[in-house]
C-alpha positions as CSV (number, residue, x, y, z in Angstrom):
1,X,0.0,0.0,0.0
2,X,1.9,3.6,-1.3
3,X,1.3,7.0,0.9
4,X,-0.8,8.2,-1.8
5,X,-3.1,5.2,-2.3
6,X,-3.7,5.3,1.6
7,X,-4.2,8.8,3.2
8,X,-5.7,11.8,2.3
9,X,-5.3,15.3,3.8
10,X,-8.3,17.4,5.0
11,X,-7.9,21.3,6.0
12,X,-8.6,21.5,9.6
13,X,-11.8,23.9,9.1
14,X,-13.5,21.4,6.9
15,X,-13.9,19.1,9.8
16,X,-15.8,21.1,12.1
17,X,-13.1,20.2,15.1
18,X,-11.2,22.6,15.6
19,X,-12.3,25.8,17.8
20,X,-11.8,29.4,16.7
21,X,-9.0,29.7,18.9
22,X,-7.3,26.8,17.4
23,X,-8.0,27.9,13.5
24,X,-7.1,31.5,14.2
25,X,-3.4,30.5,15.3
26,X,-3.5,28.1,12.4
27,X,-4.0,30.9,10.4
28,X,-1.0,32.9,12.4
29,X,-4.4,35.5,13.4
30,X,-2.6,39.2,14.3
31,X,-4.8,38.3,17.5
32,X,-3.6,35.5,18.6
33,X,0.5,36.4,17.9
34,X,1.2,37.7,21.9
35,X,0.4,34.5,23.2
36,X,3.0,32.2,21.0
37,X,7.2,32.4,20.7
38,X,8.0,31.1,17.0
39,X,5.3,29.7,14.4
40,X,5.5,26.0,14.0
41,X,7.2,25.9,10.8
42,X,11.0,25.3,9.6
43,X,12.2,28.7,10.3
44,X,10.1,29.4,13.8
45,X,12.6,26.0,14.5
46,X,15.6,27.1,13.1
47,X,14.8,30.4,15.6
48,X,14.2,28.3,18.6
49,X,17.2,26.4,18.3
50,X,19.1,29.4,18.7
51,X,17.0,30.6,21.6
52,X,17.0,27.2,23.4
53,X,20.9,27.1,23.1
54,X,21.8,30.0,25.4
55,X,19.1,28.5,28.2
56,X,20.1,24.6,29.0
57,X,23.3,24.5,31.4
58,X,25.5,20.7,30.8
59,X,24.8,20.4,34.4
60,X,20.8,20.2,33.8
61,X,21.9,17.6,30.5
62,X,23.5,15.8,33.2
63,X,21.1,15.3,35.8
64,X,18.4,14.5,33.1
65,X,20.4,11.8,31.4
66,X,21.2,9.9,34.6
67,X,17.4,10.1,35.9
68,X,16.4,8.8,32.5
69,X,19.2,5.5,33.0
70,X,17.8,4.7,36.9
71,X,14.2,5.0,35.2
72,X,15.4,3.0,32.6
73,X,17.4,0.3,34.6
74,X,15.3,-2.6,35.1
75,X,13.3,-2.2,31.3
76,X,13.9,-4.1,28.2
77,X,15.2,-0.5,25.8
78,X,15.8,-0.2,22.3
79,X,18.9,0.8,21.3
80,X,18.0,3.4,19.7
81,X,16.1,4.9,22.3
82,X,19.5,4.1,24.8
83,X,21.2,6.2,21.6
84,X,18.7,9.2,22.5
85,X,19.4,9.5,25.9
86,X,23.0,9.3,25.4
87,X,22.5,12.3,23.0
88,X,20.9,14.2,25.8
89,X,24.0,15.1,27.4
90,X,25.6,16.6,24.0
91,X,25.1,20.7,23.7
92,X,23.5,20.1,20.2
93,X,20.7,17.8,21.3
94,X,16.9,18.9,21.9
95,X,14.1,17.5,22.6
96,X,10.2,17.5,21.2
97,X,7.8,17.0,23.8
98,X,4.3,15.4,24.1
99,X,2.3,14.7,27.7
100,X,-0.5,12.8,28.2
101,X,-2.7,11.3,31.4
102,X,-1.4,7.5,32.3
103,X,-4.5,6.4,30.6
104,X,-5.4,2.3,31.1
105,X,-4.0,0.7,28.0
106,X,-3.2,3.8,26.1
107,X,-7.1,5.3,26.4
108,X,-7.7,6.8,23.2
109,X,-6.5,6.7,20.0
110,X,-5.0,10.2,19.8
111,X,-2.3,8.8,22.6
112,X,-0.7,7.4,19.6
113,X,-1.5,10.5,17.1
114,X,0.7,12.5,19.6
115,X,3.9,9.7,20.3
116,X,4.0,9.1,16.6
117,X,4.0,12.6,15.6
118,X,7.0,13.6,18.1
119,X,8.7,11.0,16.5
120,X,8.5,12.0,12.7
121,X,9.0,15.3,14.0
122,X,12.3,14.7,15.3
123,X,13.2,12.7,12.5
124,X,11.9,15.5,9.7
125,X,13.9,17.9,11.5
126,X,16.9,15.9,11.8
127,X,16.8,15.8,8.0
128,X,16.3,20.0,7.9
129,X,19.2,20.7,10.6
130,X,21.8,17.8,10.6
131,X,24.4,19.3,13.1
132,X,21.9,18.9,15.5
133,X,20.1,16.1,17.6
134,X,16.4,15.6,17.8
135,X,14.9,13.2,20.5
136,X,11.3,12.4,20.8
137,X,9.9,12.5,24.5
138,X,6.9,11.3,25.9
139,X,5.9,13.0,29.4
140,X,3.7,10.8,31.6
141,X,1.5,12.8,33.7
142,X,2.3,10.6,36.9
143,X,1.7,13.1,39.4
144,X,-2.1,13.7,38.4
145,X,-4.3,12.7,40.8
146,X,-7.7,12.6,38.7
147,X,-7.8,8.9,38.7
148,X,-11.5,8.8,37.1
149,X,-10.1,10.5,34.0
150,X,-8.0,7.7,33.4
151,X,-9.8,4.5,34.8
152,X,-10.9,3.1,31.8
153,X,-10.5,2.3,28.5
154,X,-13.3,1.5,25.1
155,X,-13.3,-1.9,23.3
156,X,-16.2,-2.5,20.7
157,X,-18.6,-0.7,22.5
158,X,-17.4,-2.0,26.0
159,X,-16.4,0.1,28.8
160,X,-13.7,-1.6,30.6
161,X,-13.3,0.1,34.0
162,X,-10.5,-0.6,36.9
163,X,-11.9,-0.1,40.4
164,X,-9.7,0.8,43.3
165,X,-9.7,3.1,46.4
166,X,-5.9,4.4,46.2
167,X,-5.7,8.0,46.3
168,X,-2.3,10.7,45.4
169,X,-0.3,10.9,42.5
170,X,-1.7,8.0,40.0
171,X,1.6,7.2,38.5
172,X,2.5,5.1,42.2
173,X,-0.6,3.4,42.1
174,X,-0.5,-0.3,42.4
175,X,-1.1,-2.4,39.4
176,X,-2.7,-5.0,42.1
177,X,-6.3,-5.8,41.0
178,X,-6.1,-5.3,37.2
179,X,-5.8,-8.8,36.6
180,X,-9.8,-9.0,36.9
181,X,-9.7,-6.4,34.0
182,X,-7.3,-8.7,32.1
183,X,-10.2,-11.7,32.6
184,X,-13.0,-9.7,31.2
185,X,-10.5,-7.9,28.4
186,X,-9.6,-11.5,27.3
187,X,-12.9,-13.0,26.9
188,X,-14.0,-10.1,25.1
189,X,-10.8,-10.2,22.3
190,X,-11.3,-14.2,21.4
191,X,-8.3,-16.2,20.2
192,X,-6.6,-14.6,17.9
193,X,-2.9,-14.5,17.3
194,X,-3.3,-10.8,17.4
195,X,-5.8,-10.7,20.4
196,X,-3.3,-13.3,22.7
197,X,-0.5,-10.6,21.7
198,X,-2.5,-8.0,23.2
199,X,-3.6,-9.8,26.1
200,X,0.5,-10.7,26.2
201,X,0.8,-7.0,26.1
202,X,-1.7,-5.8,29.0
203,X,-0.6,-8.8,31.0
204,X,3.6,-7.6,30.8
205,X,2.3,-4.4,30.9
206,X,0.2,-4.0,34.5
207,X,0.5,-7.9,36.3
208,X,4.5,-7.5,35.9
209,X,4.8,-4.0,37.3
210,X,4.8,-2.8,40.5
211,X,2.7,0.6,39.6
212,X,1.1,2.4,37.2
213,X,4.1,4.3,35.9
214,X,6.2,2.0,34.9
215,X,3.2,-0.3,33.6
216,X,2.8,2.6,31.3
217,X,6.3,3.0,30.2
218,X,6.5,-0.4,29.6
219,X,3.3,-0.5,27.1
220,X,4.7,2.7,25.4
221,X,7.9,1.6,25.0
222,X,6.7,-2.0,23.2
223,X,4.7,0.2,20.7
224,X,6.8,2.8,20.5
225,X,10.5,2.1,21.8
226,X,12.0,0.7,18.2
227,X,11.0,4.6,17.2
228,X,13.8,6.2,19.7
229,X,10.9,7.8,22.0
230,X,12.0,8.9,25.5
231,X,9.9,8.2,28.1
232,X,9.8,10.3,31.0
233,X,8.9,10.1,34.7
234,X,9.1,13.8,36.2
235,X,7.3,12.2,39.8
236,X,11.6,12.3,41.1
237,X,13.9,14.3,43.1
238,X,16.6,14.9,41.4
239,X,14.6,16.3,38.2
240,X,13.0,18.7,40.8
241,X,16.1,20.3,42.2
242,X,16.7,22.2,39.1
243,X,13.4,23.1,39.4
244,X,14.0,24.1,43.1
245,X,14.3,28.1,42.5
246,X,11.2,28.5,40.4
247,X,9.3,26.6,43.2
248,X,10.9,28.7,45.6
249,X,10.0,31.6,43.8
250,X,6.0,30.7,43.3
251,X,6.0,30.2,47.0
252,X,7.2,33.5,48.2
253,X,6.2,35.7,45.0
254,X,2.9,34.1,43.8
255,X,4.9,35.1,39.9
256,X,2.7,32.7,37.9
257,X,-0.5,34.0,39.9
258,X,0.3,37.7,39.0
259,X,1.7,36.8,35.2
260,X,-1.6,34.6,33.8
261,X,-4.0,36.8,35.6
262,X,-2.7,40.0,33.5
263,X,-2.4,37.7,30.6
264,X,-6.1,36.6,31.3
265,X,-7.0,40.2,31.0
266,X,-5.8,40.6,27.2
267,X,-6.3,36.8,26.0
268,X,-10.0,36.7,27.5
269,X,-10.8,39.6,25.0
270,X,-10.7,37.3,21.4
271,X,-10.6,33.8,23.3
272,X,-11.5,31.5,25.6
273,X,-9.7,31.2,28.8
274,X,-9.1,27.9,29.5
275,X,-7.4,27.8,33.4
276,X,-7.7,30.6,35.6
277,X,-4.8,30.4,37.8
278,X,-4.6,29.9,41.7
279,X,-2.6,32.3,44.1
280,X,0.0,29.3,44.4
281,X,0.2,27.1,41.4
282,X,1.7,24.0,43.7
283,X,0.1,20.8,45.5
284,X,1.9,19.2,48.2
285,X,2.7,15.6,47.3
286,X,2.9,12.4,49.5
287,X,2.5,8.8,49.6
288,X,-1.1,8.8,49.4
289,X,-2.3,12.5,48.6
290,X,-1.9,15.3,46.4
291,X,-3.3,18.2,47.9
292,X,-2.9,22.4,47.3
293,X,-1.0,24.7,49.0
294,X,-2.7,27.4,50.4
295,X,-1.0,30.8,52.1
296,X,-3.2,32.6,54.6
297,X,-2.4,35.0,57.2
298,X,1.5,34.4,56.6
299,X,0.7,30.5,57.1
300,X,1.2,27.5,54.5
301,X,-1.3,25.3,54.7
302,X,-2.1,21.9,53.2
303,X,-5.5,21.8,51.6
304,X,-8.1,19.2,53.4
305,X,-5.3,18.4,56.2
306,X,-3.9,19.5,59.6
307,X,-0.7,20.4,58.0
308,X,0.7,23.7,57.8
309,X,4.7,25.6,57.8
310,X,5.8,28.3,57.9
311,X,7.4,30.2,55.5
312,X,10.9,29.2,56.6
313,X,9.9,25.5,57.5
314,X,8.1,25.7,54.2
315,X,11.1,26.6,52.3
316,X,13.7,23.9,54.6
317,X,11.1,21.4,53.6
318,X,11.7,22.4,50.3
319,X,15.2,22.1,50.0
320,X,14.5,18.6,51.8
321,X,12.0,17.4,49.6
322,X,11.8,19.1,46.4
323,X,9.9,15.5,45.0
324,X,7.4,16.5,47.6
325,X,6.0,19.7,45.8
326,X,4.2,18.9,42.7
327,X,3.5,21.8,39.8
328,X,-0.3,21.9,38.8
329,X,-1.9,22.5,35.0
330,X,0.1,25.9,35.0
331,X,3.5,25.6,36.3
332,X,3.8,21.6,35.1
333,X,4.7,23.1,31.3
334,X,7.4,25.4,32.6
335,X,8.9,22.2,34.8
336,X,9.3,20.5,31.4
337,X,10.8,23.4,29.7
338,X,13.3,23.9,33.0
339,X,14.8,20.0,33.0
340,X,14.0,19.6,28.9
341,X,16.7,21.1,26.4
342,X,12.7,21.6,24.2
343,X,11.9,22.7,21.6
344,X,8.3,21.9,21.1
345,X,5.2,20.6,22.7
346,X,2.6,18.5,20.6
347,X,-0.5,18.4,21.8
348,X,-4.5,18.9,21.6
349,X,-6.4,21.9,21.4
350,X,-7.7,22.4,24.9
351,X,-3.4,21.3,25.6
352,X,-1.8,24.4,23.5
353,X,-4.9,26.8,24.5
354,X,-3.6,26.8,28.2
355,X,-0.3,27.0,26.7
356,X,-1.0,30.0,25.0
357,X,-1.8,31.5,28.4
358,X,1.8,31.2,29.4
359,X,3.8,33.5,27.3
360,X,4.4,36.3,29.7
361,X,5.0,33.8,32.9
362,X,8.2,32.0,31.0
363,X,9.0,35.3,30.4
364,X,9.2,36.8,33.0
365,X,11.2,33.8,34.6
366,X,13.2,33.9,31.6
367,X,13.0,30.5,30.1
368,X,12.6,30.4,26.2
369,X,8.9,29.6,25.6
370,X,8.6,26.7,23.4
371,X,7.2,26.1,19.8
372,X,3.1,25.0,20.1
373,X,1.8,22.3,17.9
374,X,-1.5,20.7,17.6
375,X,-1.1,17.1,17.2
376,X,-2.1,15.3,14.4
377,X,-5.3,14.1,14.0
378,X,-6.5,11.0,12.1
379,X,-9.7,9.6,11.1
380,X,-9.1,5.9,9.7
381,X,-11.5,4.2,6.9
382,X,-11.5,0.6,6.2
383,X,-11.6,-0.3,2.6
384,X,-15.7,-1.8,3.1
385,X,-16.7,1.6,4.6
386,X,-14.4,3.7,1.8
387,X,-16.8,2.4,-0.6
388,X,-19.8,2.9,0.9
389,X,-19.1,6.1,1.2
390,X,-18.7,6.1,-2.7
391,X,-21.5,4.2,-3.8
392,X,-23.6,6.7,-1.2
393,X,-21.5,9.8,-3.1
394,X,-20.5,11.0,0.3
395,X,-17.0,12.9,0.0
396,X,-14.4,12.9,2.9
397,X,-15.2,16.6,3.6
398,X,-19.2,15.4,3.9
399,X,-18.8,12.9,6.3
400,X,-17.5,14.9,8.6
401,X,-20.8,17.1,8.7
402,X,-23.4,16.9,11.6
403,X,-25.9,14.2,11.0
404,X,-28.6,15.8,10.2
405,X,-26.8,18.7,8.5
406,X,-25.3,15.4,6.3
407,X,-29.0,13.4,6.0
408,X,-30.6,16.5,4.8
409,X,-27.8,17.3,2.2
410,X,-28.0,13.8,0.6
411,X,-32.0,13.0,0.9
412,X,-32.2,16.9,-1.0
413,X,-29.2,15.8,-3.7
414,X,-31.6,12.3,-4.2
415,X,-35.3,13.7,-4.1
416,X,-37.3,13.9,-6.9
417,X,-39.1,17.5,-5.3
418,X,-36.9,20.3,-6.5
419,X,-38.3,23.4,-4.4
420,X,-35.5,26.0,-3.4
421,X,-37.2,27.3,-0.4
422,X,-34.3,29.7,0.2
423,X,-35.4,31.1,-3.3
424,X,-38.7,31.1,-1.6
425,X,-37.9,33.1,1.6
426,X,-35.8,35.6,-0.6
427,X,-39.1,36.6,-2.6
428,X,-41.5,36.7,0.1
429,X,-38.9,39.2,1.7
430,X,-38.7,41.4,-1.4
431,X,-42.4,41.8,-1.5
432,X,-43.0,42.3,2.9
433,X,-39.8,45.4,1.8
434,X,-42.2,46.8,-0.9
435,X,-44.7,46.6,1.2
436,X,-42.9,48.2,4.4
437,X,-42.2,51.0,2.2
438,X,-45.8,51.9,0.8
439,X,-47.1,51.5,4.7
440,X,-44.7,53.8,5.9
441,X,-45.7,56.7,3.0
442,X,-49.8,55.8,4.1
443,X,-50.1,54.6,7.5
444,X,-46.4,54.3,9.8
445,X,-48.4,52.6,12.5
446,X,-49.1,49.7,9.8
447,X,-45.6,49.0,9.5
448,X,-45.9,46.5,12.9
449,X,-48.5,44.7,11.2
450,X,-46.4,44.5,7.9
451,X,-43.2,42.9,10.1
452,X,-45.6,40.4,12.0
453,X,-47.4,39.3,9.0
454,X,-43.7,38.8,7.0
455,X,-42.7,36.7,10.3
456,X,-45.8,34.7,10.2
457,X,-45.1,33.7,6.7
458,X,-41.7,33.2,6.5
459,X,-41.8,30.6,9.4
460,X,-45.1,29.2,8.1
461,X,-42.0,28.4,4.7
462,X,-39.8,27.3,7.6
463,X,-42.3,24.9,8.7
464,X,-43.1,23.4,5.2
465,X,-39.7,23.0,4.6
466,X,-39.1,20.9,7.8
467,X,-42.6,18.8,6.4
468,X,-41.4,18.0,2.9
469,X,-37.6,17.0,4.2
470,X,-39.9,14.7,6.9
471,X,-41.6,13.2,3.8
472,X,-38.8,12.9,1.7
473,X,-36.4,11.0,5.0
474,X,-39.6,8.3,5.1
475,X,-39.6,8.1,1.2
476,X,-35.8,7.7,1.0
477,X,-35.5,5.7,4.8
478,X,-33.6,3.1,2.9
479,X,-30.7,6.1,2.0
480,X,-31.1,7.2,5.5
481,X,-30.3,4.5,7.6
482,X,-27.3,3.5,5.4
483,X,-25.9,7.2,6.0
484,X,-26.9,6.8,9.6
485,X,-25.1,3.4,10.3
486,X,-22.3,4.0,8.5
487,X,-21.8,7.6,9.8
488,X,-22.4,5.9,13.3
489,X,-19.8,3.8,12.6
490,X,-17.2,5.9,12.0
491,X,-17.8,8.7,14.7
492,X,-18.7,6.8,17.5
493,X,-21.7,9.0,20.0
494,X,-21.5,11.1,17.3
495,X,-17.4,12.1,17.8
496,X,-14.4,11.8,16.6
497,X,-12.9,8.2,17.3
498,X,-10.0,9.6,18.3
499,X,-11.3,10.2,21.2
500,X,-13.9,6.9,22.2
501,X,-11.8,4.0,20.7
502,X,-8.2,1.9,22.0
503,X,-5.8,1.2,19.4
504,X,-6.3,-2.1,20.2
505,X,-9.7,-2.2,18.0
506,X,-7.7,-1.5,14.8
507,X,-4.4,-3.6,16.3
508,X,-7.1,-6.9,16.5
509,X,-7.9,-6.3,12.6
510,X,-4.4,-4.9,11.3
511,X,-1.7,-5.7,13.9
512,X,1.4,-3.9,13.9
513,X,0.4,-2.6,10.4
514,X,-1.8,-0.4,12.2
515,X,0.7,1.8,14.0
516,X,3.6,1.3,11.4
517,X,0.8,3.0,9.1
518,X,0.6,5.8,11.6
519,X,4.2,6.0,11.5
520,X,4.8,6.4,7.9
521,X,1.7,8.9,7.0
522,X,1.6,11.4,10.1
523,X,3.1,14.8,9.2
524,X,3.0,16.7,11.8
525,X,4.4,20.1,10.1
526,X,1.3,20.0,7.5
527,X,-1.2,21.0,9.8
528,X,-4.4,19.3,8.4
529,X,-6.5,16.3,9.6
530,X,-5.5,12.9,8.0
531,X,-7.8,10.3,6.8
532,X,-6.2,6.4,6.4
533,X,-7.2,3.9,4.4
534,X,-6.7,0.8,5.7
């Protein structure tokens, strides 16, 4: 199968996903230019490399390399991804950066969209700027606590759901108990070869490992690892003391507080805010809790506890702990830009929105803001349902319409009943504005009559309309419900798949073809939603 026989490329606005705010900085919108550093394109990276060059000290390289070898000690690891961390340490290496929630068994599909498009990433500028070194990273979000965000994954329609009563940081959860979710996975998948190698996989995976991090390194680095991706557990101490003075500084100064909120003010004028930061941007992080840090009446206090410091037993705790003081949604992207020589983050929309309200913070503690890029987004169409959609004469653009927005486009391209009631509204309009005009030369208090007679009949069109497209649906059921299913089909609850299915769906029918396909069709600089044919 070539490139060109399997994918085709869809701008984003013809998909109806993408918000405003996303399509506006797509579109580089005057608006929207305070809130980003350099356009995701060849030259914004040529630009950041420069930037990001005068910001990462060989001691921070050094650090991060030898947390990345103890997180990596006891895993099976490619060698190209050993060659990546090596390449860490070198002045010329830099990183591209995706995060994502330790989701059970990879949660949605778009966990893959975002790995693999790191990955050609990295490799497409390697090509564009050989003197320097690229390596693909994958953040886990271990220290977010939101456990019912992650519990579950989708399989054919079946919610598979793990049930436990830990609390904290989810990436030290135990794996104990998901060997019921293995027993109903497995009699779910059959007896496939390719459904005992994902059973294989979910059993190595979370009955092998002690906790949910490293269960999740380990399933991303068997899909993933022969790629070179980095994965990356930030839930440590020694990848916090670098972070030590901006954590000491958020504590005394409240700088993130004071930077968003004034950015707020400007961004909320065109946009959306997404997070509305907190005085202090930090939760305090132990065994079995993750909880905020509140400062009252020159007191530190531990939300929903008895604990409280302060401000000097705060800060000697600090310097004690740093693993102990965990960034939230706002201060976790400059943590990664701190300990990562980065370039880049990939990720979703709602992601590089709450990026973009970050500008002025990195700036004001002086670390280079990196490059935003939405992820790449994919919807994938099996050969059966490819030509359905053109015996039905349903483009790739179309199918991404609403439902009945799609039903009522086809049942009016197949009736036999031509009436443009548009047409219709236009000239009823036409003559209620002749008439306004000859009411307000005789009688000007016959005008309101005039507009509530025009209203009357212009809905009374409306309501036809709605009556003959009723008619023509039960004439042409048949075409209906084969646009329905199929539509159905391919946006599950009427959304993207991206976001309701597991790879493993698509891995039971194609195997590793699936995400090798992935691999060599995601571009990540085009910035347009892909459709593969498989």
């Amino acid at each position: 199968m070539t490139e060109t026989d399997c994918i085709e490329h869809i701008p984003f606005k013809n998909t109806g996903y993408f918000t405003k705010t996303m399509l506006d900085y797509l579109a580089k919108d005057a608006k929207i230019l305070p809130f980003y550093n350099n356009f995701p394109n060849l030259e914004g990276f040529k630009s950041q490399i420069e930037e990001k060059k005068l910001s990462v000290l060989s001691q921070s390289r050094a650090i991060l390399v030898e947390s990345l070898k103890k997180q990596y000690k006891n895993s099976a690891i490619s060698e190209l991804t050993q060659r990546n961390i090596g390449l860490l340490a070198l002045n010329n290496t830099f990183t591209v950066t995706t995060g994502h929630q330790l989701n059970l068994f990879t949660g949605p599909l778009y966990f893959l969209y975002k790995i693999l498009s790191v990955i050609n990433l990295c490799e497409e500028l390697s090509v564009k700027f050989p003197k320097e070194n690229f390596v693909p990273i994958y953040w886990m979000a271990t220290e977010d606590h939101d456990f019912e965000e992650i519990n579950f994954f989708n399989f054919k329609d079946v919610k598979f759901r793990w049930n436990t009563n830990q609390n904290g940081a989810v990436g030290r959860f135990s794996t104990e108990g998901l060997e019921e979710v293995l027993a109903v996975f497995s009699a779910k998948l059959g007896d496939s070869k390719r459904a005992n190698e994902l059973k294989e996989l979910f059993s190595q995976g979370y009955t092998k490992h002690n906790n949910l991090a490293e269960a999740t390194q380990y399933i991303a680095n068997e899909l993933f690892g022969k790629y070179g991706i980095v994965i990356i557990d930030a839930d440590t101490a020694d990848l916090k003391r670098p972070f030590l003075p901006f954590v000491k500084d958020e504590l005394l100064n409240q700088t993130s507080y004071n930077e968003v909120s004034k950015t707020n003010l400007e961004f909320e004028k065109n946009y959306k805010v997404q997070v509305n930061p907190r005085e202090i941007n930090l939760f305090y992080l132990t065994e079995n809790q993750r909880e905020r840090i509140v400062f009252e009446e020159g007191i530190y206090q531990i939300n929903n506890t008895e604990i409280t410091f302060s401000e000097a037993e705060i800060l000697e705790e600090l310097e004690n702990y740093p693993e102990r003081f965990s960034p939230n949604v706002l201060m976790r992207p400059l943590y990664q830009e701190v300990i990562l020589p980065n370039l880049s983050y990939v990720g979703g929309g709602g992601e590089i929105a709450y990026w973009l309200q970050l500008k002025s913070y990195f700036e004001k503690v002086k670390v280079p803001f990196p490059i935003l890029l939405l992820r790449n987004s994919v919807q994938v169409i099996s050969e059966k349902q490819s030509k359905k959609l053109e015996k039905l004469d349903i483009s790739l653009e179309e199918i991404f319409l609403k439902q009945n927005d799609l039903l009522t486009k086809k049942v009016n391209e197949n009736s036999e009943v031509s009436v443009d009631f548009g047409q219709q509204k236009e000239f009823l309009k036409q003559q209620f504005s002749d008439l306004k005009v000859i009411a307000k030369k005789t009688d000007v208090s016959f005008v309101g009559a005039v507009n509530a007679q025009e209203k009357k009949q212009i809905k009374g069109l409306e309501n036809l309309e709605k009556r003959l497209l009723r008619a023509e649906k039960r004439k042409q059921n048949d075409l209906v419900q084969r646009i329905t299913d199929l539509q159905n089909q391919l946006f599950p609850n009427q959304s993207l798949e991206e976001r309701q299915r597991n790879f493993s769906e698509y891995y039971l029918e194609y195997g590793n073809d699936f995400v090798q396909q992935l691999k060599d069709n995601l571009k990540p600089l085009q910035l347009e939603f892909m459709v593969l044919k498989m």
